[in-house]
N, CA, C, O and CB atoms as a CASP TS submission, in Angstrom:
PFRMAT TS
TARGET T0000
AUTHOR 0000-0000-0000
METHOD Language model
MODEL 1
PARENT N/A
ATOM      1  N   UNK     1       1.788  -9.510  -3.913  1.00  0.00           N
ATOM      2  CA  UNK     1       1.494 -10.906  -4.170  1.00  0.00           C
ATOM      3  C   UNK     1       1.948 -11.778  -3.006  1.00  0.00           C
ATOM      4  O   UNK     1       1.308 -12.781  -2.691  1.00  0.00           O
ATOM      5  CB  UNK     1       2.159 -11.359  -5.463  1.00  0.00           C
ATOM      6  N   UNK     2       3.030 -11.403  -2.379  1.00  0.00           N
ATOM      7  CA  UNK     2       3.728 -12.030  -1.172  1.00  0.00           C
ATOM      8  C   UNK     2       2.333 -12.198   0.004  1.00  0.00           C
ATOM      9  O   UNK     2       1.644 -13.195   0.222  1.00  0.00           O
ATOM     10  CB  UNK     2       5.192 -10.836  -0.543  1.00  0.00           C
ATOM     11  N   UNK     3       2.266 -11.018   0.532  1.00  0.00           N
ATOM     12  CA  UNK     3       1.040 -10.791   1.667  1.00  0.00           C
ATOM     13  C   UNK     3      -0.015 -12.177   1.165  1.00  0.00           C
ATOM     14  O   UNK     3      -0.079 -13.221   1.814  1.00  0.00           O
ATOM     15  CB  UNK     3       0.064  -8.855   1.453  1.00  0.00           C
ATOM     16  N   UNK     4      -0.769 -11.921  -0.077  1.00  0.00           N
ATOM     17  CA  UNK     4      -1.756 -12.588  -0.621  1.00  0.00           C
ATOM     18  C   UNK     4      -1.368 -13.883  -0.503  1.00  0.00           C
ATOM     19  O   UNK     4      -1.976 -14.712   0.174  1.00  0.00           O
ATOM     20  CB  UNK     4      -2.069 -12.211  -1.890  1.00  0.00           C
ATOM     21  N   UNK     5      -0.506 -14.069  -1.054  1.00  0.00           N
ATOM     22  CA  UNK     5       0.076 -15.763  -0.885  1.00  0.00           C
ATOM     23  C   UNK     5       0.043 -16.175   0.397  1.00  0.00           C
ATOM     24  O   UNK     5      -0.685 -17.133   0.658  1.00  0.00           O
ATOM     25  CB  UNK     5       1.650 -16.065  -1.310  1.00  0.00           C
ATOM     26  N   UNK     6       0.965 -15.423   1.664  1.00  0.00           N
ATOM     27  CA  UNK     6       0.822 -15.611   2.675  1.00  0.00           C
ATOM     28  C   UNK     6      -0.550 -15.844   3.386  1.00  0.00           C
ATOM     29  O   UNK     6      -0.730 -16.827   4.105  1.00  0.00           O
ATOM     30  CB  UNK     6       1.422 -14.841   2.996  1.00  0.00           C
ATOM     31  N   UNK     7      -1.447 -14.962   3.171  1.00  0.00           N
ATOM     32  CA  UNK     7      -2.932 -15.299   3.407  1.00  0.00           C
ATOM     33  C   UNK     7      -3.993 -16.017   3.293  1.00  0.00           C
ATOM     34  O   UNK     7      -5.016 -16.095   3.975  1.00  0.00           O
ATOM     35  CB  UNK     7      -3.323 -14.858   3.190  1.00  0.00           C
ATOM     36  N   UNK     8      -3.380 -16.913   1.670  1.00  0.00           N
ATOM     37  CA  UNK     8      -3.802 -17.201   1.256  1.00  0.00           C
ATOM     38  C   UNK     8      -5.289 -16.993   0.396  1.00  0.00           C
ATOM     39  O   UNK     8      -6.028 -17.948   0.157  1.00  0.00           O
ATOM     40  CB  UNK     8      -3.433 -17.625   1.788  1.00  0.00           C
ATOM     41  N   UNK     9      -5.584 -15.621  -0.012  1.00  0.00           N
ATOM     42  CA  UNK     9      -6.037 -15.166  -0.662  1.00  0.00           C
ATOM     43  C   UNK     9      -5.866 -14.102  -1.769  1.00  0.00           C
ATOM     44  O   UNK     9      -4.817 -13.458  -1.748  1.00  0.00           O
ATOM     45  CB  UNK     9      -6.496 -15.126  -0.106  1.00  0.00           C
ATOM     46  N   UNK    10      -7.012 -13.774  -2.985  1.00  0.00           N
ATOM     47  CA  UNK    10      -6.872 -13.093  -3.989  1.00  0.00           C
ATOM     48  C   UNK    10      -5.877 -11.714  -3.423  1.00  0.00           C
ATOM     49  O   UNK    10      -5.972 -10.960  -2.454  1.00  0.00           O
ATOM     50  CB  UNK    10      -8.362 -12.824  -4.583  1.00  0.00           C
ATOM     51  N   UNK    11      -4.849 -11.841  -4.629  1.00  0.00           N
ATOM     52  CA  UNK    11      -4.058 -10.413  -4.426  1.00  0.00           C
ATOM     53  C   UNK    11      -4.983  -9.212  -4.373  1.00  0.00           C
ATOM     54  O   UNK    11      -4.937  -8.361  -3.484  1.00  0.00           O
ATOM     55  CB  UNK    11      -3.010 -10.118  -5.664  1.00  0.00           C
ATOM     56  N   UNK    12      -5.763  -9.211  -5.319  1.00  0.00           N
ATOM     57  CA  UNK    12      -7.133  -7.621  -4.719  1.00  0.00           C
ATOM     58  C   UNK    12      -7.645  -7.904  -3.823  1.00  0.00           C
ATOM     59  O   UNK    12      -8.497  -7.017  -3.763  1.00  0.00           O
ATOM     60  CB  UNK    12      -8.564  -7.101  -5.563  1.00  0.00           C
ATOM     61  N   UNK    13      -7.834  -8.656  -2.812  1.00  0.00           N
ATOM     62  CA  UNK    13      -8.302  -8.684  -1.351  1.00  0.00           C
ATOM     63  C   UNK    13      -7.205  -7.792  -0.387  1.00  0.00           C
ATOM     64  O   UNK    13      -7.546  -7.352   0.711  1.00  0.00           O
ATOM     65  CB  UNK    13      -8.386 -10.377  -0.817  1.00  0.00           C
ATOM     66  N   UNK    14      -5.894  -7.599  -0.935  1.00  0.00           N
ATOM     67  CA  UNK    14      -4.845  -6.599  -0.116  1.00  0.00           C
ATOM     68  C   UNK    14      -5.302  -5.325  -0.711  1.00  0.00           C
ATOM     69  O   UNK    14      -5.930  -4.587   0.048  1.00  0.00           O
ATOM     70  CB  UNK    14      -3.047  -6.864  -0.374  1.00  0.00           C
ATOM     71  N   UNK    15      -5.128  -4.971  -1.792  1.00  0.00           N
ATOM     72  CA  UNK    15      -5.050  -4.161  -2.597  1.00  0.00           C
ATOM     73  C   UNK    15      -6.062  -4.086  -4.230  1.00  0.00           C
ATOM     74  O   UNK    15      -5.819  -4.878  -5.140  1.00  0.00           O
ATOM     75  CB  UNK    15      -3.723  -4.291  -2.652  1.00  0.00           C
ATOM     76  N   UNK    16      -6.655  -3.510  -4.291  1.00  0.00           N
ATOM     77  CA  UNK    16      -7.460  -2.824  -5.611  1.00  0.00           C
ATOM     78  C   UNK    16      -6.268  -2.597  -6.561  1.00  0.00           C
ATOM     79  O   UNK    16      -5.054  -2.472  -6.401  1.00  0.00           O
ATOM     80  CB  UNK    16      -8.356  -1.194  -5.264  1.00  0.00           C
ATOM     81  N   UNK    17      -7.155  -2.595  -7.675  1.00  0.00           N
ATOM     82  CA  UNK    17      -6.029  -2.293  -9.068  1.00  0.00           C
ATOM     83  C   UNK    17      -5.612  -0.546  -8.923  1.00  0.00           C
ATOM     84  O   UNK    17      -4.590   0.074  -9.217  1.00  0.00           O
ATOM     85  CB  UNK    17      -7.058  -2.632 -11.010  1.00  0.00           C
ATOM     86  N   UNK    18      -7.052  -0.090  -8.273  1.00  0.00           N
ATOM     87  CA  UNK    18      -7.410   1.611  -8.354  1.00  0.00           C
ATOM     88  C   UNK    18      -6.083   1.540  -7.090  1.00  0.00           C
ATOM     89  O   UNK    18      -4.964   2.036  -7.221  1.00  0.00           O
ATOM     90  CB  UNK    18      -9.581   2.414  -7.783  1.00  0.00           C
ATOM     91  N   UNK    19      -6.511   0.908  -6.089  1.00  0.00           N
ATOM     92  CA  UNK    19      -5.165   1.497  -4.505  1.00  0.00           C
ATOM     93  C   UNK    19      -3.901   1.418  -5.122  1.00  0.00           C
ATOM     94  O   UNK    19      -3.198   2.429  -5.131  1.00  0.00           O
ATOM     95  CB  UNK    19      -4.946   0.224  -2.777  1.00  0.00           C
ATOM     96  N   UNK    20      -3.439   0.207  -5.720  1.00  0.00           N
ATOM     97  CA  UNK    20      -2.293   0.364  -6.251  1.00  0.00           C
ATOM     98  C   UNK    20      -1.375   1.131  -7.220  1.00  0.00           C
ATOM     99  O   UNK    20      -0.151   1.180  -7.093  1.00  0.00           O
ATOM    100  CB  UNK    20      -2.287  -0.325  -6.456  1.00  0.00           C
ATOM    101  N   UNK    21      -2.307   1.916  -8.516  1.00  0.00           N
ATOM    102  CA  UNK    21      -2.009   2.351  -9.069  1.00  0.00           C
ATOM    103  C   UNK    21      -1.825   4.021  -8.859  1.00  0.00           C
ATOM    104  O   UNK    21      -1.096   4.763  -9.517  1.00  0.00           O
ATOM    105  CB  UNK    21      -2.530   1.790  -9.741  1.00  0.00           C
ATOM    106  N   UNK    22      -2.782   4.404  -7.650  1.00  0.00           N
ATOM    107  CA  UNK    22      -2.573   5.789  -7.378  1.00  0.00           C
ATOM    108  C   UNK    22      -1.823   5.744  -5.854  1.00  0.00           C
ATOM    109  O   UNK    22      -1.973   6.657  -5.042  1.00  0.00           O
ATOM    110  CB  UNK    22      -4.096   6.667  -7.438  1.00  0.00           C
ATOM    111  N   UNK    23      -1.197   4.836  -5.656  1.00  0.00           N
ATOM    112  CA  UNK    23      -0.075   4.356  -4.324  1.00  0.00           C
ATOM    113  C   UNK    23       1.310   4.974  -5.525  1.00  0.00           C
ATOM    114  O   UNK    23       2.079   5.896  -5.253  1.00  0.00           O
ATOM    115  CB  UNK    23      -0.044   1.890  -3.710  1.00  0.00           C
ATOM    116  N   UNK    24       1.312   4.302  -6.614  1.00  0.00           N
ATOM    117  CA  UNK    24       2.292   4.005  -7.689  1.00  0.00           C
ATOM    118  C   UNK    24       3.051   5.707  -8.274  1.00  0.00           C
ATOM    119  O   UNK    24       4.126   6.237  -8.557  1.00  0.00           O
ATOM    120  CB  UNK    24       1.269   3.056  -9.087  1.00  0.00           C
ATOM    121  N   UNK    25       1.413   6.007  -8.165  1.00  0.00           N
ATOM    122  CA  UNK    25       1.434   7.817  -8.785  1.00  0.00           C
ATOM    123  C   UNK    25       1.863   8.910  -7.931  1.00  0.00           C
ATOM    124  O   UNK    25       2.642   9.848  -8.099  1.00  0.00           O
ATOM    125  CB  UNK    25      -0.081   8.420  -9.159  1.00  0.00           C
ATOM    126  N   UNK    26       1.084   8.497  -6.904  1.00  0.00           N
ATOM    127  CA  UNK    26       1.437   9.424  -5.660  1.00  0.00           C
ATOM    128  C   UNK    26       3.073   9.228  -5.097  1.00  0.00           C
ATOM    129  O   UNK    26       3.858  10.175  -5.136  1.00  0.00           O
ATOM    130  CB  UNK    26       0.306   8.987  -4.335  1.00  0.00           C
ATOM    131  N   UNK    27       3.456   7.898  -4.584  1.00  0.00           N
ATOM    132  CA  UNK    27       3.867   7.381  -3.629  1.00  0.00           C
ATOM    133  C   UNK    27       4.012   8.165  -2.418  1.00  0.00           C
ATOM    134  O   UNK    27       5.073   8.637  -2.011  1.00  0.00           O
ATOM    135  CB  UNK    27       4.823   6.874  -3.974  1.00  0.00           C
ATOM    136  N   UNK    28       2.824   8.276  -1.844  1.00  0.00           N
ATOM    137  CA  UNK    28       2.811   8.490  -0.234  1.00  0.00           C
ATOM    138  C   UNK    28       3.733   8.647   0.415  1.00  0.00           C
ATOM    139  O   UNK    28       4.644   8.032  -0.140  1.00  0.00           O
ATOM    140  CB  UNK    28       2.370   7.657   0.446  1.00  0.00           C
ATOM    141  N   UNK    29       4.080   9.102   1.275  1.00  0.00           N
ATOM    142  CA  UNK    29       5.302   9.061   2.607  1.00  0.00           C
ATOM    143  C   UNK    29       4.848   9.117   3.796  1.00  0.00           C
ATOM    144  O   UNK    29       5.491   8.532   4.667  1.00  0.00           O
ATOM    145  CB  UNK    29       6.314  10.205   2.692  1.00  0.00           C
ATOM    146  N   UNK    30       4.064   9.574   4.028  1.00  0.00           N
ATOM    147  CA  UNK    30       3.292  10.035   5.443  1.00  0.00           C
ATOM    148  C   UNK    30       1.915   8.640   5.458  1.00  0.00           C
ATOM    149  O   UNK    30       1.622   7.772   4.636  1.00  0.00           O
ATOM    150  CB  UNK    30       2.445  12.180   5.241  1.00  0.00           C
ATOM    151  N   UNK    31       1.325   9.031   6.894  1.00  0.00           N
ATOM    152  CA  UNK    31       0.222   7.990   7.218  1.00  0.00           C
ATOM    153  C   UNK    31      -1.173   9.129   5.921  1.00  0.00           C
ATOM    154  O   UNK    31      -1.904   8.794   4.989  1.00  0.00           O
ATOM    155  CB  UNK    31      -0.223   7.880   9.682  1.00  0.00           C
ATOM    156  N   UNK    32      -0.854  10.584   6.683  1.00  0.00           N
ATOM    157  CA  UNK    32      -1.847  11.004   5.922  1.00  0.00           C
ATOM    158  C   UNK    32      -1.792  11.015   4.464  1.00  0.00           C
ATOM    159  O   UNK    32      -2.782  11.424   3.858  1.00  0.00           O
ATOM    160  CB  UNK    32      -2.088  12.106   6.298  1.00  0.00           C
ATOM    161  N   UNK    33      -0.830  10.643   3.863  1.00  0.00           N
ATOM    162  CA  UNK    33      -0.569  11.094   2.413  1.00  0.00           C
ATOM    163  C   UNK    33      -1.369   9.545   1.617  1.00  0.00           C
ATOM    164  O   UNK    33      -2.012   9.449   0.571  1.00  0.00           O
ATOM    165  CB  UNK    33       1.530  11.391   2.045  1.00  0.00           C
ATOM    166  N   UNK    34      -0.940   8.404   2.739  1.00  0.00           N
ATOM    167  CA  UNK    34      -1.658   7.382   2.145  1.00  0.00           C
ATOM    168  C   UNK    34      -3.207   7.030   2.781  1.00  0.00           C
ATOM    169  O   UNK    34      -4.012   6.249   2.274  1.00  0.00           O
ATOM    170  CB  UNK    34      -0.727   6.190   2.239  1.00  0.00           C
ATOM    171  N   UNK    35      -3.369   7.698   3.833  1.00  0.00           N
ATOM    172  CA  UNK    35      -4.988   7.270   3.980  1.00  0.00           C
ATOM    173  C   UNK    35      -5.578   8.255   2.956  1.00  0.00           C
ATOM    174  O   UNK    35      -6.808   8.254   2.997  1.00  0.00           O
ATOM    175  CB  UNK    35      -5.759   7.512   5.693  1.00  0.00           C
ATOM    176  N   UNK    36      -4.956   9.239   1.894  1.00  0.00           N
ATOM    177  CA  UNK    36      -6.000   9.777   1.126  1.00  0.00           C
ATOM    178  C   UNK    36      -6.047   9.024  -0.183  1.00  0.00           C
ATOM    179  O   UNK    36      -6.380   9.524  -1.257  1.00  0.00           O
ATOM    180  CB  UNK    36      -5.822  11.265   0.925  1.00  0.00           C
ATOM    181  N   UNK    37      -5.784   8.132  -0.042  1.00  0.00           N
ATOM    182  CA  UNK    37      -5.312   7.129  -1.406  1.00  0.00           C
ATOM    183  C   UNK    37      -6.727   6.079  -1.194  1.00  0.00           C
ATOM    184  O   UNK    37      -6.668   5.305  -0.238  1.00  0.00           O
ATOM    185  CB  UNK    37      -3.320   6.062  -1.180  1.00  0.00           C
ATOM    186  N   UNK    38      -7.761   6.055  -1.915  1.00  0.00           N
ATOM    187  CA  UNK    38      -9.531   5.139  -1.929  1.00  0.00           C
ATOM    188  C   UNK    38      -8.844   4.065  -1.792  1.00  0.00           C
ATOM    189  O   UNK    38      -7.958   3.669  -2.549  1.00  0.00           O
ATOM    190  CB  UNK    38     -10.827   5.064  -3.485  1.00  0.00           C
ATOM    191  N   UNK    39      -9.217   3.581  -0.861  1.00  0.00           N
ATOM    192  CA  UNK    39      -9.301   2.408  -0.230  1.00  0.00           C
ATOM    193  C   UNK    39      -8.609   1.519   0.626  1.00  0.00           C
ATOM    194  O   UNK    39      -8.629   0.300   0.801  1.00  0.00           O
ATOM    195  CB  UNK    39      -9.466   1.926  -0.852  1.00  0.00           C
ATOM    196  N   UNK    40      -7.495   3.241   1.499  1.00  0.00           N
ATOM    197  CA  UNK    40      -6.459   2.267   2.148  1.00  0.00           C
ATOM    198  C   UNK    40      -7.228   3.250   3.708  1.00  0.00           C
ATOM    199  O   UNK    40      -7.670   4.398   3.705  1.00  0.00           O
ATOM    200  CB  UNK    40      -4.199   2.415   1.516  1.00  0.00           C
ATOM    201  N   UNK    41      -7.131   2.154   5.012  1.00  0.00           N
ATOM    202  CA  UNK    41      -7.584   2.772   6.300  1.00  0.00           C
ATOM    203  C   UNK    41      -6.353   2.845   7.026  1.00  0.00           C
ATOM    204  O   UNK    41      -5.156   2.747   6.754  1.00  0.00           O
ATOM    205  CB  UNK    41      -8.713   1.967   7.103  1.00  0.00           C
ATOM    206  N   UNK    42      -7.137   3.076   8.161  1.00  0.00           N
ATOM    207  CA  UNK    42      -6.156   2.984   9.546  1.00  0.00           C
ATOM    208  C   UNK    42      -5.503   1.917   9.789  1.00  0.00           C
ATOM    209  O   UNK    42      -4.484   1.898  10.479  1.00  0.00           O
ATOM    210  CB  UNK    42      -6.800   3.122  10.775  1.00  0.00           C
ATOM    211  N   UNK    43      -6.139   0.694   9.127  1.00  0.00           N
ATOM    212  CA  UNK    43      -5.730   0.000   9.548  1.00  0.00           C
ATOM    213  C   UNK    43      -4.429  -0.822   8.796  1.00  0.00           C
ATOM    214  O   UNK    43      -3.548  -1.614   9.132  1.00  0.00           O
ATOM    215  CB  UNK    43      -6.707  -0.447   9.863  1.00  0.00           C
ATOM    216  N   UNK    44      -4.876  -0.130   7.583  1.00  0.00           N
ATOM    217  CA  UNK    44      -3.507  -1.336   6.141  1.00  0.00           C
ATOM    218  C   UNK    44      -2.311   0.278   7.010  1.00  0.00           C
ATOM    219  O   UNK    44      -1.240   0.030   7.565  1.00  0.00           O
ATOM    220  CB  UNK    44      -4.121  -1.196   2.723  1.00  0.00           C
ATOM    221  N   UNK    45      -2.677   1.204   6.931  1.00  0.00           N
ATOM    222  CA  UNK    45      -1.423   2.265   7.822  1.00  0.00           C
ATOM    223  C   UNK    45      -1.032   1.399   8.743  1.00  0.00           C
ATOM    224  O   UNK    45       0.115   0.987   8.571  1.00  0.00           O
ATOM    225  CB  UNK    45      -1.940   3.806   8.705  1.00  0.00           C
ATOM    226  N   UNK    46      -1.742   0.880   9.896  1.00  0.00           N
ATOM    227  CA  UNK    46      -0.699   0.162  10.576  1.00  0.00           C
ATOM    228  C   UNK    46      -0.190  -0.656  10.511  1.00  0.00           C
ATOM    229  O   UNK    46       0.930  -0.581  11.015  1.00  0.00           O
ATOM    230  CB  UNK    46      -0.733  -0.045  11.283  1.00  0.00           C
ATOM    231  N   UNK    47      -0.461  -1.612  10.065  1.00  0.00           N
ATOM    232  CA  UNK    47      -0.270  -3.355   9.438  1.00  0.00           C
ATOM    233  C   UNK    47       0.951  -3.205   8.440  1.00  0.00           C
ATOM    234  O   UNK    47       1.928  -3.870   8.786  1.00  0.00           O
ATOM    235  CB  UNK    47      -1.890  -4.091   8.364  1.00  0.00           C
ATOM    236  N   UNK    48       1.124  -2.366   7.106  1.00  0.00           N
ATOM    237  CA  UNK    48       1.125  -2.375   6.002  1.00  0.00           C
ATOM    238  C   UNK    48       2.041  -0.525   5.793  1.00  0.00           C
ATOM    239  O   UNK    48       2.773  -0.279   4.835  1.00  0.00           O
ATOM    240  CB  UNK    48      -0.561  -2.790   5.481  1.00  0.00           C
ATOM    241  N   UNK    49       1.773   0.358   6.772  1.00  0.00           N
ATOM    242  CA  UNK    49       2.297   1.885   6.422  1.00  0.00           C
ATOM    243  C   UNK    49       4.117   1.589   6.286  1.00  0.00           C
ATOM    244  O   UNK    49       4.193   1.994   5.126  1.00  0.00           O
ATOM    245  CB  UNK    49       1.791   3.241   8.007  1.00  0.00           C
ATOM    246  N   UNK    50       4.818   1.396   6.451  1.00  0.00           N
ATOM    247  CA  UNK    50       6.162   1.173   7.041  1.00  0.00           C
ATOM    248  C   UNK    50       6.767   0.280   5.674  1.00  0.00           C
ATOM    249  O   UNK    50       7.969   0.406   5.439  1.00  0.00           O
ATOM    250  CB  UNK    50       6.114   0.250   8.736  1.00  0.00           C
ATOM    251  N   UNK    51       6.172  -0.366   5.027  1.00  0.00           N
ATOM    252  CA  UNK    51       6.668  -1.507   4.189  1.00  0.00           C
ATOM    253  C   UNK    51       6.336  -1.085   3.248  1.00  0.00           C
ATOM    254  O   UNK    51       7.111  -1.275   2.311  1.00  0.00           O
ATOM    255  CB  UNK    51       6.299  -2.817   4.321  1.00  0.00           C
ATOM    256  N   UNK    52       4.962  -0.246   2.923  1.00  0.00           N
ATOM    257  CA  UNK    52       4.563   0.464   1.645  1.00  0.00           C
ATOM    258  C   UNK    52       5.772   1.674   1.389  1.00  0.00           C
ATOM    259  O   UNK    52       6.344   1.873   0.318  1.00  0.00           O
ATOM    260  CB  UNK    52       2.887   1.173   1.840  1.00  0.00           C
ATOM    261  N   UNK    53       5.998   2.434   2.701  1.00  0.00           N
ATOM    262  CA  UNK    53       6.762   3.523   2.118  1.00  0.00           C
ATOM    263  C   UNK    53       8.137   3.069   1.603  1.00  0.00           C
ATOM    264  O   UNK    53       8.795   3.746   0.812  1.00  0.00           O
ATOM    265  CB  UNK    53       6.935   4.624   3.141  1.00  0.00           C
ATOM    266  N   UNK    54       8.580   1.745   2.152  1.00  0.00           N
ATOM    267  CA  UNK    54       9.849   1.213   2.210  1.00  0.00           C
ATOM    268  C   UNK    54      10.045   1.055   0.492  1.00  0.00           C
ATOM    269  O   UNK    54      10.975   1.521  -0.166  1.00  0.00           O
ATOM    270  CB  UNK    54       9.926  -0.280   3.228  1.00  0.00           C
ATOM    271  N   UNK    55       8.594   0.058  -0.140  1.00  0.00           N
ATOM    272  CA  UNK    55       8.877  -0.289  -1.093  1.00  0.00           C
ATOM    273  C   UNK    55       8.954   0.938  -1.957  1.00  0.00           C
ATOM    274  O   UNK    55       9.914   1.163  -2.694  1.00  0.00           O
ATOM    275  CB  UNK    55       8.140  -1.248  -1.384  1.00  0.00           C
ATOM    276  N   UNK    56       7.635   1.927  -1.810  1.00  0.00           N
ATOM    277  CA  UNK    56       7.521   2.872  -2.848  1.00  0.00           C
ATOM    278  C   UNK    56       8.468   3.843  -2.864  1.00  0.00           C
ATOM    279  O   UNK    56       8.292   4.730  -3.699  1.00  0.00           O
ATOM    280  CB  UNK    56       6.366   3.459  -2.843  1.00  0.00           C
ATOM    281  N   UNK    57       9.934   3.952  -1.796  1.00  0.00           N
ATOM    282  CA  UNK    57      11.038   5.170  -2.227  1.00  0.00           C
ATOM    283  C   UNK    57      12.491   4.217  -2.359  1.00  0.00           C
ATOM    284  O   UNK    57      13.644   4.639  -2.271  1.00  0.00           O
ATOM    285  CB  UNK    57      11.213   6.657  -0.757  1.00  0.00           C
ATOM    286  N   UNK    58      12.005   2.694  -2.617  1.00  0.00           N
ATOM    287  CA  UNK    58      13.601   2.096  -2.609  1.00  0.00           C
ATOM    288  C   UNK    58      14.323   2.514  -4.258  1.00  0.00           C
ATOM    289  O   UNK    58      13.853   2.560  -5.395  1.00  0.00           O
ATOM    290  CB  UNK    58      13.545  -0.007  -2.352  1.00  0.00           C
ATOM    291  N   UNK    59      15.729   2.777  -3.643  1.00  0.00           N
ATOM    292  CA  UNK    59      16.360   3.160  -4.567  1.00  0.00           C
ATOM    293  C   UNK    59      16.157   4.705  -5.041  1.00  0.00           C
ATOM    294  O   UNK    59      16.843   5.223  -5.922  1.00  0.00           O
ATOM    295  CB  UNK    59      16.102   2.258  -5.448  1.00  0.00           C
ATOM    296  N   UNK    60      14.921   5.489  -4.199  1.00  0.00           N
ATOM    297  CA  UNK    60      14.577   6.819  -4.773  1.00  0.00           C
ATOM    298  C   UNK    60      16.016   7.820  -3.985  1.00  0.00           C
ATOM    299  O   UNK    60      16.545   7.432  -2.943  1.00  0.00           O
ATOM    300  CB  UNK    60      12.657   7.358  -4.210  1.00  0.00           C
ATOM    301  N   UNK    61      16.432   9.034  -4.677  1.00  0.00           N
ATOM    302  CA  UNK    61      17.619   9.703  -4.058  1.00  0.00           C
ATOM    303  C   UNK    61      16.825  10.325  -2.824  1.00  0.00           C
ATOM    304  O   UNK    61      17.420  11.003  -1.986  1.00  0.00           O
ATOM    305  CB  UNK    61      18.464  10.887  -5.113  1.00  0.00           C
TER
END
């Protein structure tokens, strides 16, 4: 919601309900683990890879 706000556009313009929820299931670690996730590219990996993994293992052991 942060990004979106910042952009000033719809939160599914970052992210799909579908990207988020199998981001959620999976949680990725790698570039390849999340470009196999529909609907994320090369490019939300570079922009966006580093902050996704940050959020999806905080607090994980």
């Amino acid at each position: 919601m942060a990004e979106a706000k910042r952009r000033g556009v719809p939160a599914f313009r970052i992210f799909s309900d579908q990207s988020l929820k199998a981001m959620a299931a999976k949680r990725p670690g790698t570039a390849a683990e999340l470009l196999a996730i529909p609907g994320i590219g090369i490019g939300t990996v570079e922009k966006y890879g580093a902050q996704l993994y940050r959020l999806l293992h905080e607090g994980r052991a």
